[in-house]
MMTF fields as JSON, N, C-alpha, C and O atoms, coordinates in Angstrom:
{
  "mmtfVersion": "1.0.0",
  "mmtfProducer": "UNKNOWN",
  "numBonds": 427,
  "numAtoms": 428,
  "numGroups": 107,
  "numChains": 1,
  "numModels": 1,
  "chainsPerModel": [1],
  "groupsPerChain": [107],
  "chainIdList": ["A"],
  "bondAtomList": [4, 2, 8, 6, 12, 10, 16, 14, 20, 18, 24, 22, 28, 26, 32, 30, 36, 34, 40, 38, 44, 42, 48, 46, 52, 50, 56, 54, 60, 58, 64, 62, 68, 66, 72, 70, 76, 74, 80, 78, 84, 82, 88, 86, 92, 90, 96, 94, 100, 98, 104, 102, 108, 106, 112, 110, 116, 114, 120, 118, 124, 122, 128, 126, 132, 130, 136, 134, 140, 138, 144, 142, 148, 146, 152, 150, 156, 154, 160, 158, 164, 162, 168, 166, 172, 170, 176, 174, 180, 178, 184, 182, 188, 186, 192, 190, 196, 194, 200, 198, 204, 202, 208, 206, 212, 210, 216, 214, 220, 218, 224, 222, 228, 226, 232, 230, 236, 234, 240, 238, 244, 242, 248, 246, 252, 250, 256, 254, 260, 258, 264, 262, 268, 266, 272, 270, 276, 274, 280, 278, 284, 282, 288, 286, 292, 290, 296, 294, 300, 298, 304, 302, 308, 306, 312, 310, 316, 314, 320, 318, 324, 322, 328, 326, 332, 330, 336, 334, 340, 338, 344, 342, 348, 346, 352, 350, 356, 354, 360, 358, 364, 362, 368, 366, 372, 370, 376, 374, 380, 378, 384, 382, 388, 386, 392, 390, 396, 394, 400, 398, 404, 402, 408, 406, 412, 410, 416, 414, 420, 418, 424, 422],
  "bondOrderList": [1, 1, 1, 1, 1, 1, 1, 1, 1, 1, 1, 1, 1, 1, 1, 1, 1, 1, 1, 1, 1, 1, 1, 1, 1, 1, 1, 1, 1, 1, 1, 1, 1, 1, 1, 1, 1, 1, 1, 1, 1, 1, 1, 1, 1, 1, 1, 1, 1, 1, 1, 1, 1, 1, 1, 1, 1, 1, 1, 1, 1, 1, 1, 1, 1, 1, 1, 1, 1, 1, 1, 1, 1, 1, 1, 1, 1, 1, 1, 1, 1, 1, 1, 1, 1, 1, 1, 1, 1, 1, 1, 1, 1, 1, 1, 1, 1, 1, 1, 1, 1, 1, 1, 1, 1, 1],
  "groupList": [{"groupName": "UNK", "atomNameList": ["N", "CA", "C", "O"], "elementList": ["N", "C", "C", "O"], "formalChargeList": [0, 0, 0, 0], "bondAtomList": [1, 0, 2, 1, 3, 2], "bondOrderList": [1, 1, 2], "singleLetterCode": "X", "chemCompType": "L-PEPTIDE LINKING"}],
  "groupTypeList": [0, 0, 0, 0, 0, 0, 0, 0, 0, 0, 0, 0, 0, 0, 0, 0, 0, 0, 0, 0, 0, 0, 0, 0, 0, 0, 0, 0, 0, 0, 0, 0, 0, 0, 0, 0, 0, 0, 0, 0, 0, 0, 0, 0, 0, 0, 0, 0, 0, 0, 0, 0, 0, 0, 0, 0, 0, 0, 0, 0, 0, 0, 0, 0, 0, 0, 0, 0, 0, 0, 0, 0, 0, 0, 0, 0, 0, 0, 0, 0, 0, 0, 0, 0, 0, 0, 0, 0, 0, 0, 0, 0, 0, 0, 0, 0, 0, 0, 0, 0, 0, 0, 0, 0, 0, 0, 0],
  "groupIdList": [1, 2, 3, 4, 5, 6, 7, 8, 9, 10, 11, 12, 13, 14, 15, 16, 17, 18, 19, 20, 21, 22, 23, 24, 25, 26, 27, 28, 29, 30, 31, 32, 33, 34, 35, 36, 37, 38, 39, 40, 41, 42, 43, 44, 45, 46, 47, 48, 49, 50, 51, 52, 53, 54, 55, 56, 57, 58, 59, 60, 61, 62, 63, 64, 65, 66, 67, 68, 69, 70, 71, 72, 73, 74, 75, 76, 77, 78, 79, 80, 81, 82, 83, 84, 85, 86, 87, 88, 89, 90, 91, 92, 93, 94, 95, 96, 97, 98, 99, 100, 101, 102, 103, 104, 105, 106, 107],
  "secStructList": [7, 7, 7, 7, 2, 2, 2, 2, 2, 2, 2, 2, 6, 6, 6, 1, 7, 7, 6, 6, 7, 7, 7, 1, 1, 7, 7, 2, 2, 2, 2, 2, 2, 2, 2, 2, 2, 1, 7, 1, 7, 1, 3, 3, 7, 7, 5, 7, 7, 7, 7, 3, 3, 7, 1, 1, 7, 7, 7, 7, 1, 7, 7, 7, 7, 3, 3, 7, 7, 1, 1, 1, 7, 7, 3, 3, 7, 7, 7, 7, 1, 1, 7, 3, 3, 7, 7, 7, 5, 7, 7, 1, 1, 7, 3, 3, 7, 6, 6, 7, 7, 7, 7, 1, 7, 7, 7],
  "xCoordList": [-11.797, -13.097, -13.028, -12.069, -13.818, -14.047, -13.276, -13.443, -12.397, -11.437, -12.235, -13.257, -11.566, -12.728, -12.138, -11.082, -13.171, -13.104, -11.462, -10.611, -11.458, -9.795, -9.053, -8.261, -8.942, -7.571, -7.372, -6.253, -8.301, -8.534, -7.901, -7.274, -8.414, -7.825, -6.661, -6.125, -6.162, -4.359, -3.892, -2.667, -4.322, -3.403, -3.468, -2.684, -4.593, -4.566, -3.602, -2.734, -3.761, -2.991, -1.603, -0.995, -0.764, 0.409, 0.716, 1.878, -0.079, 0.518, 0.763, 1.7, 0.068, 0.252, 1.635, 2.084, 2.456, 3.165, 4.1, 3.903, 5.69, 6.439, 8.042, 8.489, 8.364, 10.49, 10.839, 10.457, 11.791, 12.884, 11.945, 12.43, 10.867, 9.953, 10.797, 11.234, 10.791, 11.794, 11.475, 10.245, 11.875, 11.396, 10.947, 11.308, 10.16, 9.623, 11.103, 11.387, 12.116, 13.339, 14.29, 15.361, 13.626, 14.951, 16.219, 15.726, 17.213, 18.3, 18.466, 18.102, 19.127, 19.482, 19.879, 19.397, 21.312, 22.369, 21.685, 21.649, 20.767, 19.746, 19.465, 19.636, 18.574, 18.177, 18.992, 18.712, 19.977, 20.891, 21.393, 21.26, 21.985, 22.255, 21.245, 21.669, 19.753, 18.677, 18.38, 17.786, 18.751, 18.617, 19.686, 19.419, 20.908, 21.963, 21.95, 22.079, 21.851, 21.153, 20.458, 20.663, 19.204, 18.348, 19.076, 20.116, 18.641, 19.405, 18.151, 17.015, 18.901, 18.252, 17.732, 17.507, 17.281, 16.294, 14.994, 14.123, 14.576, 13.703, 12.552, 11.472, 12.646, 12.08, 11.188, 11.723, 10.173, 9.453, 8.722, 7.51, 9.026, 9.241, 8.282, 8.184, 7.495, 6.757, 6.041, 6.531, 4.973, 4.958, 4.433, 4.548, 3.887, 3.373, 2.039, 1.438, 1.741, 0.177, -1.336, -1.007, -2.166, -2.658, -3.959, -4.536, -4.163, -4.662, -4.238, -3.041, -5.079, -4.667, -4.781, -5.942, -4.149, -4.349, -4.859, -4.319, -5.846, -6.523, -5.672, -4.676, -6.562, -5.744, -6.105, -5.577, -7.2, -7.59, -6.606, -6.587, -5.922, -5.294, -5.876, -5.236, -7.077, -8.426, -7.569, -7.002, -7.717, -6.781, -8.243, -9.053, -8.03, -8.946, -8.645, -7.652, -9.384, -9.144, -9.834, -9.608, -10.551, -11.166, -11.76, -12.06, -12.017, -12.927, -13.799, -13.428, -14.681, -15.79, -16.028, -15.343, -16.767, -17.346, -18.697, -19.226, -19.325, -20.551, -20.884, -20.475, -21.382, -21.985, -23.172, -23.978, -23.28, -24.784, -24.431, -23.287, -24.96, -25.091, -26.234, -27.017, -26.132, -26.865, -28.232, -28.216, -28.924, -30.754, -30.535, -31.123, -30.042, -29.803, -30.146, -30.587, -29.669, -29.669, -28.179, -27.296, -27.936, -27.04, -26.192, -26.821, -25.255, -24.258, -23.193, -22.402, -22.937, -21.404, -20.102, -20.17, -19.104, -18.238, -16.753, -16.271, -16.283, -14.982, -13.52, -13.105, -13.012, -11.686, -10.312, -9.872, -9.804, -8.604, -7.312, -6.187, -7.639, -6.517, -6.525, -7.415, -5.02, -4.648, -4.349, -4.032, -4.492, -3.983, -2.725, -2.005, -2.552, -1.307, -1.127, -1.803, -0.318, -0.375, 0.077, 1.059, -0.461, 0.142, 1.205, 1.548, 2.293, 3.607, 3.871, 2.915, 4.958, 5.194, 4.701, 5.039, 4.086, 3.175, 3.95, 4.252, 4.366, 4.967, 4.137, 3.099, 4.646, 3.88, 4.235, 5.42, 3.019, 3.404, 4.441, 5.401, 4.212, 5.019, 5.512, 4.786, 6.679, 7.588, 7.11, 6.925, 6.673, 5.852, 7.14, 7.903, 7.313, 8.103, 7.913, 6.868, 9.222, 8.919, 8.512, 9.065, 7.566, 6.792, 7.557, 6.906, 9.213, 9.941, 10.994, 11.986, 10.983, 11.643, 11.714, 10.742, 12.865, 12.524, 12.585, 13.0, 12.105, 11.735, 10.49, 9.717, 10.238, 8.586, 8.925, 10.069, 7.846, 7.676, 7.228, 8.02, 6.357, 5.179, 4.406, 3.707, 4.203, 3.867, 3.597, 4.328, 2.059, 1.338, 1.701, 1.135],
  "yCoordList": [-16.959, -17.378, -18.833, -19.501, -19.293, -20.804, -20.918, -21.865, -19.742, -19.996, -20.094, -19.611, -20.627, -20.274, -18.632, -18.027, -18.356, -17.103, -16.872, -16.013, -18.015, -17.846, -17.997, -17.055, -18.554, -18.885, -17.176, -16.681, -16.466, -15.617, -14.203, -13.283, -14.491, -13.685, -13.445, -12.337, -14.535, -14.974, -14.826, -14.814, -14.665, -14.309, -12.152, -11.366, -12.008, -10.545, -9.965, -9.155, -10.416, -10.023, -10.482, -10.013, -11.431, -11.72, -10.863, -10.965, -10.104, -9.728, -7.713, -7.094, -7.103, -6.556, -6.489, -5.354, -7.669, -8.065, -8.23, -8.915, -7.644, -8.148, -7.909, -6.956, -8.944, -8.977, -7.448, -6.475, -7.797, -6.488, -4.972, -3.841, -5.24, -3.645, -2.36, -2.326, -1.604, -0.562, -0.257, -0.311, 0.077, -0.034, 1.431, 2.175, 1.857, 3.514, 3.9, 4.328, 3.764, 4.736, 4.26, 3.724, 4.593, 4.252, 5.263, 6.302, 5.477, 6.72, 6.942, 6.254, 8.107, 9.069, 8.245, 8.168, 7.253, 6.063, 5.231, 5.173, 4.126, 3.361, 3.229, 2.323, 5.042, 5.055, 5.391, 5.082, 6.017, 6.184, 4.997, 4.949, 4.122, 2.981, 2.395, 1.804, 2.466, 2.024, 2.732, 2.092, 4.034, 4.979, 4.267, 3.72, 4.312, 3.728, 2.028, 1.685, 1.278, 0.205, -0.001, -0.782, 1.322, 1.272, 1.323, 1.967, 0.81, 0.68, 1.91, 1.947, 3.007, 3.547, 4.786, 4.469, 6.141, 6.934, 6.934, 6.297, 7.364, 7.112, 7.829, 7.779, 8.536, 9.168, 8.189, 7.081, 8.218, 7.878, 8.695, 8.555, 9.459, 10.656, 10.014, 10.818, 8.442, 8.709, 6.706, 5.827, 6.732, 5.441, 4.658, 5.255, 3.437, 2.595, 3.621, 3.865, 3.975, 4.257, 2.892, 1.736, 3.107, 2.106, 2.37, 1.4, 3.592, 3.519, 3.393, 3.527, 3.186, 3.09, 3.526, 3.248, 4.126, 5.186, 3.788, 2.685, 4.213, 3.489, 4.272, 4.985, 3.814, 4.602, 5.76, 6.365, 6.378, 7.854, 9.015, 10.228, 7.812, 8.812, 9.17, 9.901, 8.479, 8.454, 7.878, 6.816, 8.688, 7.789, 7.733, 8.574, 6.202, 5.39, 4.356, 3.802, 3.668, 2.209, 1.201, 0.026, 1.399, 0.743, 1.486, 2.673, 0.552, 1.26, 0.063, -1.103, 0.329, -0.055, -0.122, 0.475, -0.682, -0.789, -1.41, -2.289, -0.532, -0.826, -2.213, -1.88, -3.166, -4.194, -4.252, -3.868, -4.917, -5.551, -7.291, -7.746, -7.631, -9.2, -9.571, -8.805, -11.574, -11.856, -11.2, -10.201, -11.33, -10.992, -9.416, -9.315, -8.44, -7.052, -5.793, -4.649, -6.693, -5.988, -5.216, -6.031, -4.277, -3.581, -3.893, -3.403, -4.435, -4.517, -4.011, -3.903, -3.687, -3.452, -4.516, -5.272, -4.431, -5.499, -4.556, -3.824, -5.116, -4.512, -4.541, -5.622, -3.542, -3.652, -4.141, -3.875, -4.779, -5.54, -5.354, -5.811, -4.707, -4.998, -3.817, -3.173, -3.222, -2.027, -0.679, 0.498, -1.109, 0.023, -0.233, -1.2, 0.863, 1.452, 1.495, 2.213, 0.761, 1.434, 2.825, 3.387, 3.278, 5.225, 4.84, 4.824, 4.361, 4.451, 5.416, 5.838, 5.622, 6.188, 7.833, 8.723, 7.926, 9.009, 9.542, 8.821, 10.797, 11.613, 12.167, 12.792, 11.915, 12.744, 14.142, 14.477, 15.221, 16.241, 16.588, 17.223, 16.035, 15.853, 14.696, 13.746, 14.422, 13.005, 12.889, 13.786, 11.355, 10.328, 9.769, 9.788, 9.072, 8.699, 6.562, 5.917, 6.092, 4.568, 3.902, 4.106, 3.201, 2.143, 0.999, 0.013, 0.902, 0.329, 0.933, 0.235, 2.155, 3.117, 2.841, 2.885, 2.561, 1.747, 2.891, 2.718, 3.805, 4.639, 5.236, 5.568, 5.395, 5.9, 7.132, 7.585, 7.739, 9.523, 9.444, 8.508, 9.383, 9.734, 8.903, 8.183, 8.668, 7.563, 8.288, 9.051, 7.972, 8.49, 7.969, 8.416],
  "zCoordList": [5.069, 5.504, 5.931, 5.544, 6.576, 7.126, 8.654, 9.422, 8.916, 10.074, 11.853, 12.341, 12.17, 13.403, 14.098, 13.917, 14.806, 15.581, 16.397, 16.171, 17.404, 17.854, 16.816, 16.771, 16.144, 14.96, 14.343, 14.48, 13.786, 13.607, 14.223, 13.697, 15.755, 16.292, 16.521, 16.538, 16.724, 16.796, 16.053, 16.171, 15.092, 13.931, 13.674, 13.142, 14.266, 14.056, 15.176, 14.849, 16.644, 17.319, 17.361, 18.323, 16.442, 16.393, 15.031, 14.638, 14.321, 13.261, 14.021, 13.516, 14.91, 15.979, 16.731, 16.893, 17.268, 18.146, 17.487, 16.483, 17.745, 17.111, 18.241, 18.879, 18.072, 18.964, 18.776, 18.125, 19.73, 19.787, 20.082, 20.091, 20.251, 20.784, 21.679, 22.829, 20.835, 21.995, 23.233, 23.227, 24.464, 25.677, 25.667, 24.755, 26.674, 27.139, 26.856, 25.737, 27.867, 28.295, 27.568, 27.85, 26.313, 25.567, 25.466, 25.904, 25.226, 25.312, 23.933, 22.978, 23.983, 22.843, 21.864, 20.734, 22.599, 21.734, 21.414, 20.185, 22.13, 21.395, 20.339, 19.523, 20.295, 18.97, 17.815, 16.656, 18.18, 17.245, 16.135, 14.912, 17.034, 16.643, 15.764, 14.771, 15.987, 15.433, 14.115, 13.247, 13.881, 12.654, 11.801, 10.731, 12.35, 11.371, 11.147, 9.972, 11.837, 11.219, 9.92, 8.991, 10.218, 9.061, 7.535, 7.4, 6.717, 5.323, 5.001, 5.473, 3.894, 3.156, 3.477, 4.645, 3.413, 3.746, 4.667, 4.074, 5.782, 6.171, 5.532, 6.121, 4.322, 3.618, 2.444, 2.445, 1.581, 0.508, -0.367, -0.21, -1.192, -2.005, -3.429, -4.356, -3.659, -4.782, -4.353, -3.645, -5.056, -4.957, -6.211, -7.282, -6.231, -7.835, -8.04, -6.994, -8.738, -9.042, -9.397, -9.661, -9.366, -8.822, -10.312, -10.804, -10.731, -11.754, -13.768, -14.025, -14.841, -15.664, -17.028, -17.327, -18.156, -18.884, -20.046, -20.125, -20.709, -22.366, -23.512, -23.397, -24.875, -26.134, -26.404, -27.336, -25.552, -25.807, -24.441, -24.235, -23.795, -23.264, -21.283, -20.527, -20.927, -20.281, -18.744, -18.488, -18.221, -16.565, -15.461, -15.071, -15.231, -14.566, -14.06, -14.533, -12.881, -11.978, -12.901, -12.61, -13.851, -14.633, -15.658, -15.527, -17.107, -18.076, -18.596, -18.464, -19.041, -19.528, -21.029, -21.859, -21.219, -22.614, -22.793, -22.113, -24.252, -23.927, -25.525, -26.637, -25.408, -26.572, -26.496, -25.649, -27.726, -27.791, -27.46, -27.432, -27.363, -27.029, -27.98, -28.541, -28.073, -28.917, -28.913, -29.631, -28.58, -28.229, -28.761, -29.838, -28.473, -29.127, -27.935, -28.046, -26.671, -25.797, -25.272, -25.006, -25.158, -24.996, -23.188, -22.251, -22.937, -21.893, -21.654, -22.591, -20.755, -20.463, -20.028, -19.06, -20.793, -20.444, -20.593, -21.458, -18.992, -18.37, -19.48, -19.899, -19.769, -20.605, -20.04, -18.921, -20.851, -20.175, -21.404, -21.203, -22.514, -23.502, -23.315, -22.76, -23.996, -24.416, -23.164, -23.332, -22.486, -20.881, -20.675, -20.927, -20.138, -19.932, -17.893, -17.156, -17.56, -16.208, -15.568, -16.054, -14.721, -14.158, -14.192, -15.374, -13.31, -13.443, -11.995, -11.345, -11.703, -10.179, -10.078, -10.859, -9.258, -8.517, -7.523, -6.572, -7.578, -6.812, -5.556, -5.777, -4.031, -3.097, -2.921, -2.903, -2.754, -2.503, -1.865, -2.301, -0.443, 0.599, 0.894, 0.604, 1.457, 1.76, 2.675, 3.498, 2.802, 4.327, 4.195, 3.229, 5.757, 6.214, 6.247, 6.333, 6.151, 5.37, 6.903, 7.984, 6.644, 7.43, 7.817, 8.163, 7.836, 8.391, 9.069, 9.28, 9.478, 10.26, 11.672, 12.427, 11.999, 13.658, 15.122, 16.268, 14.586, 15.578, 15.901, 15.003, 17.036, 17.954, 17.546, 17.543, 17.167, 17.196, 17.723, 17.832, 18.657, 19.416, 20.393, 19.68, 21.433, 22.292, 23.208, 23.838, 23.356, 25.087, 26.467, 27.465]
}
């Protein structure tokens, strides 16, 4: 926030833009070369989980709790001790890694 409007933009469209872009006609060998380059699987088979288990066992992005506060009015205040994080989450199906240097598909 505070940025001006161009600064802004320039930065969205350079994060867009990047060297070495493969050309339309690229050849068979090109890409070849470009697969084997790649380090690793172009595959991703599970990822971090993003939610978190309490001591009853309870899987959630958050839990709650309910107090009284001084005056004897009843509040809720967010839990932070005692969770457990999910831990890696298996995809049904394998997506393919977001640094794979090849076009599938281009109009």
């Amino acid at each position: 926030m505070g940025q001006t409007g161009s600064r802004m933009v320039s930065k969205i469209a350079n994060s867009f833009t990047f060297h070495g872009s493969p050309s339309e006609e690229m050849t068979c060998e090109e890409a070849s070369n470009a697969v084997t380059r790649f380090k690793g699987t172009p595959f991703v088979y599970s990822r971090r989980g993003s939610m978190y288990f309490d001591e009853d066992g309870d899987l959630a992005h958050e839990f709650y709790e309910e107090f009284k506060n001084k005056r004897g009015r009843r509040k809720m205040r967010r839990v932070d001790r005692g969770l457990m994080p999910q831990g890696e989450v298996k995809y049904s199906c394998p997506r393919l890694n977001v640094d794979f240097p090849i076009i599938l598909y281009s109009d």
